[in-house]
N, C-alpha and C positions, 0 to 999 in steps of 0.2 A: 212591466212584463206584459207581453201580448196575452190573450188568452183565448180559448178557441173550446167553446161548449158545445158539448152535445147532450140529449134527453132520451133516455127509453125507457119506456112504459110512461114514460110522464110527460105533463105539458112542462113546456119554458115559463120561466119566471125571473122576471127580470128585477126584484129584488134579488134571488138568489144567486144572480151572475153578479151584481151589484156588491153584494155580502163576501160573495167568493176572492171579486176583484179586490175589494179591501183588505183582506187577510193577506193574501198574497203577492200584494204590494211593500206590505209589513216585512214579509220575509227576503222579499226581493231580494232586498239590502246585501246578503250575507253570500250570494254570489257574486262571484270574480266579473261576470260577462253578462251582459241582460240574456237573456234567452224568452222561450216562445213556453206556456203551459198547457195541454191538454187535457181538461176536466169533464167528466164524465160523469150524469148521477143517472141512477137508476134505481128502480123500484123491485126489489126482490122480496115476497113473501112479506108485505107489509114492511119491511124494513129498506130503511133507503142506502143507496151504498155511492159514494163518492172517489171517485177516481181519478188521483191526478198525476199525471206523467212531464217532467219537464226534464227534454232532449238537451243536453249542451254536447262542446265539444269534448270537457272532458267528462263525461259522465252522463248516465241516464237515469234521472232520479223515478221514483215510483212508489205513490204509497196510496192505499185504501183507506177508505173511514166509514165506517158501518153506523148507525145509530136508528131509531126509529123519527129521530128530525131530519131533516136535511140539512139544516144550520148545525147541528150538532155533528152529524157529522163530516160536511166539509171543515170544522173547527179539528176534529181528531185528525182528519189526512192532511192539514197545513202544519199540524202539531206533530206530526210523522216527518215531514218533507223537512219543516226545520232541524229538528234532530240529524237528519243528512246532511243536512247544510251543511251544518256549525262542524261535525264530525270530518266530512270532506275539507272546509273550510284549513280546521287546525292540521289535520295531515298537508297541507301543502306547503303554510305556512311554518310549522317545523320538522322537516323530510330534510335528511341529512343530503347534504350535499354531493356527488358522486365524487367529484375528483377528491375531497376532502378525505370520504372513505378509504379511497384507493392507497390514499396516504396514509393513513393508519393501518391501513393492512400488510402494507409495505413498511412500517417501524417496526409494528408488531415480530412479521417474520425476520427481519434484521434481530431482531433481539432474542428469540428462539434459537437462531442460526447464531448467533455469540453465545450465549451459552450452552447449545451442543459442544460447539468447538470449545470451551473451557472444560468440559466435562471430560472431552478425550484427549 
């Protein structure tokens, strides 16, 4: 997964792009498609806040992780972003099929429609 940092309020640290890239290598995995990450840390009120957005085609994922580390919290927003994953992940992997639908909605009313007509 590419990754593309940015810093406000703070310097760069290249352990912590180091740290970030690790984790989110980990979760890579659980997408369909490689994709590009956009992580963001920033320093608000003594508290660091990490942000990471990763754009795909089908989906735009997006999760924060607040902590008073910066490890700590880019660990909560890859703990976030995977929760998305796996959740996006099993919906595609079992999403009923349209035509199959179509077919069962089409028994169903066949079978409503024989028994009205039995009833009159």
């Amino acid at each position: 997964m590419q990754t593309k940092f940015t810093f406000k309020h703070i310097d760069s640290s290249e352990a912590f792009q180091e740290y970030c890239e690790e984790l989110l290598h980990k979760v890579e995995s659980l997408l369909l498609k490689e994709s590009k990450a956009l992580v963001t840390l920033s320093l608000f009120n003594h508290e660091f806040q990490v942000d990471i957005q990763v754009p795909t085609q089908q989906k735009r994922f997006h999760a924060i992780g607040k902590n008073n580390s910066a490890y700590h919290a880019c660990f909560d927003a890859v703990e976030k972003l995977e929760k998305q994953f796996l959740k996006t992940r099993q919906i595609q992997q079992n999403h009923r099929r349209p035509k199959l639908a179509r077919e069962q909605r089409e028994h169903t009313w066949r079978q409503t429609h024989q028994k009205l007509k039995k009833a009159a």
